[in-house]
C-alpha positions, 0 to 999 in steps of 0.5 A: 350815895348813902353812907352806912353807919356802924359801930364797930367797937374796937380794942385800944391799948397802951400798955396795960390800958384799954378803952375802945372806940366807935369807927364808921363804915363809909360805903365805899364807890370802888368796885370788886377789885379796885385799888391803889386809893390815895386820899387829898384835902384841899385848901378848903378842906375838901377830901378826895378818893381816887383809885384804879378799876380794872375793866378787863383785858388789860384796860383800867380806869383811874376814877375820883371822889369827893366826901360829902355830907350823905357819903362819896359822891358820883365817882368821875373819870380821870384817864382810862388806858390800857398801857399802863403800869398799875402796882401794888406801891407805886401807886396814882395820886391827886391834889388840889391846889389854892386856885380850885384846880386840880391836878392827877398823875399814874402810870404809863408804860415806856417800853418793854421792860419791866420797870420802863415806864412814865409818870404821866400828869393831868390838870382840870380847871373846872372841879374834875368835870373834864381833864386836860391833854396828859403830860410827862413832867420829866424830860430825859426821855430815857425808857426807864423807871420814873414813878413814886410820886408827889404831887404839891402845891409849890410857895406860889401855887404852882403844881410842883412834882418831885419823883424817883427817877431811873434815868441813870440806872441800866436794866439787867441781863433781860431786862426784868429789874435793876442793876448797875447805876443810881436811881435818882430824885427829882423835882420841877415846877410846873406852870398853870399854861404847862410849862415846866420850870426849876427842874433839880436832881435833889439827891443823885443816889436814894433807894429804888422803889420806897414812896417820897413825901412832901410838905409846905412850911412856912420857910417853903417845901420839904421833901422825905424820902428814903436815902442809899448810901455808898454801896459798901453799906448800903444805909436805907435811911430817911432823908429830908430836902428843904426849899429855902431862899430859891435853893435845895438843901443838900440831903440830911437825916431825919434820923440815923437809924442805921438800917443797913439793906442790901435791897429796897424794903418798899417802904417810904416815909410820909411827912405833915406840916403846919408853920414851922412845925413838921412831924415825919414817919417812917419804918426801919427794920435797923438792929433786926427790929421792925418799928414805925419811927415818929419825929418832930421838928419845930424849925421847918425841917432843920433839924429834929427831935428824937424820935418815938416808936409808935407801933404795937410791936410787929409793924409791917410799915406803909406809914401815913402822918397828919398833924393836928391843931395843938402839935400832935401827930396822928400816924397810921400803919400796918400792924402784924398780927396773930390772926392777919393784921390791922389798919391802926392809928395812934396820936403822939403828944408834941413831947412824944408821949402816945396815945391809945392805939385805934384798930381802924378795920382787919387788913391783910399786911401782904403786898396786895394789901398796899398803903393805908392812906388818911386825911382829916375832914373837919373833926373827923379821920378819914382812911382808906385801905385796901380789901378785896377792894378799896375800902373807907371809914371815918373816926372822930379825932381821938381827944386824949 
């Protein structure tokens, strides 16, 4: 498939400073339509696209690509179905793991209820040409909420799954949404012949419906996802779990913000890796005032720095984080703005001092709009959004 080359000259600004950039188009293989994309790097570097088609009368596809040198690839079929639950946040994913396979997850509805459904999990052993019998990693079989998803390779390499899960919640009246009882979080590791292994509840009582994230240190996983506190405050802060030595940690905050909620903002943290080095974002609406929040850490997620504001002002969230090679962090949101919003992106030094902010393309900031997703390739930014249909562009690491 060709690839379009444009150059799009874009605004950059911090402070009083501006400067632009050069983002390329990179034609996208969705259809009109699509969405849900979420993007993955393999061990060698490798990035892949998948997303969901809608084929009518309530069918869908869950297809995937990969980044070539002329652009995307062929796109290939992963699952097609017509049960399943397709949202606008809680969307599939894939990842690649250290023994070349494969690995994808989506939807499928459990019962009537507006919220009962499965998370359902496929492997390919040959590079994506085929898929394998589909599984649920969770055993509770109750019809209940089970979804917001990670997918990550474990220390050994295993396919490990940590999710939200509803098994404690009851619906209400009518069974249209959640009532009484806590949504949960959950792990387990899942062997190459299927078998499911170490299941844990990682926290007994976390925030209904905001993504989790995961990343391998060099002490093991971390796991971030945003916590609830007792219902008499009802505190949405962003939590972090660490795998060490075999055993999870209890619950701690990367940071207190305070952001007292009476609801699910549906708006999860994201979390990058390198060694011992971990850098998390995340939105808060704390204080009345929206922010995209950016922390370090420089000890696996014991314990971390101070965080920064990254965002122009009017953030809408739905945050993405990589880290680069010297310590920076590269984080993408989605930015308000007069006229719409943005798709933006924005380096911060190791000693939080910030970059320019990159208009990466225009993007509506409704629900419809969904999560930017990014990921490195070589020298370069990946990103992927959604228009009137999955859209993709690249950017050159920005160098200052």
């Amino acid at each position: 498939m060709k690839r379009l080359l444009i150059s799009v000259v874009v605004s950059l600004c911090v402070s009083s400073a501006t400067t632009s950039a050069q983002v390329r188009e990179l034609s996208s293989p969705a259809g009109t339509g699509s969405g849900q994309p979420n993007l993955a790097v393999s061990p060698d570097g490798r990035v892949y696209l998948s997303w969901i088609e809608r084929l009518g009368e309530g069918r869908f596809s869950f297809r995937f690509t990969t980044l070539e040198k002329d652009g995307w690839s062929t796109p290939r079929v992963i699952a097609e179905g017509s049960n399943w639950f397709v949202n606008w946040a809680d969307f599939p994913s894939m990842v690649a793991l250290p023994d070349g396979s494969l690995a994808a997850h989506w939807l499928v509805k459990s019962g009537q209820g507006a919220y009962e459904y499965d998370v359902t999990i496929s492997r390919s052993f040959d590079g994506g040409k085929t898929w394998g019998k589909p599984f649920i990693p969770h055993r509770d079989g109750a019809k209940a909420e089970h979804g917001f998803v990670s997918l990550f390779a474990a220390k050994d390499g295993s396919l490990a799954a940590v999710w939200l899960d509803g098994r404690e919640m009851k619906p209400a009246e009518g069974g249209h949404d959640h009532d009484k009882g806590n949504m949960t979080l959950r792990y387990v590791k899942i062997k190459r012949d299927g078998a499911l292994v170490d299941d844990a509840a990682l926290d007994t009582r976390v925030c209904e419906c905001c993504q989790t994230s995961a990343a391998m240190t060099a002490e093991g996983p971390v796991v971030v996802y945003r916590d609830r506190s007792e219902a008499e405050k009802e505190i949405r802060d962003i939590s972090i779990v660490r795998l060490k030595g075999g055993e999870w940690s209890a619950p701690r905050p990367v940071f207190q913000d305070g952001w007292q909620l009476n609801g699910c903002p549906v708006n999860g943290p994201a979390v990058a890796a390198a060694g011992r080095r971990v850098a998390v974002a995340w939105f808060t609406g704390a204080d009345k005032t929206s922010h995209v929040k950016l922390a370090f850490s420089n000890d696996a997620g014991e314990t971390f720095g101070q965080p920064v504001a990254v965002d122009d002002g009017n953030p809408a969230g739905r945050v993405d984080v990589l880290l680069l090679d010297d310590g920076s962090a590269m984080v993408c949101w989605l930015e308000k703005l007069s006229e719409g919003g943005a798709v933006r992106v924005r380096r911060v030094r190791p000693d939080g001092r910030l970059g320019e902010a990159i208009t990466v393309a225009p993007s509506g900031t409704a629900r419809s709009n969904g999560f930017p997703q990014m990921a490195r390739a070589a020298r370069e930014l990946v990103f992927a959004w959604k228009g009137d249909r999955v859209l993709t562009a690249a950017l050159a690491l920005p160098q200052k």
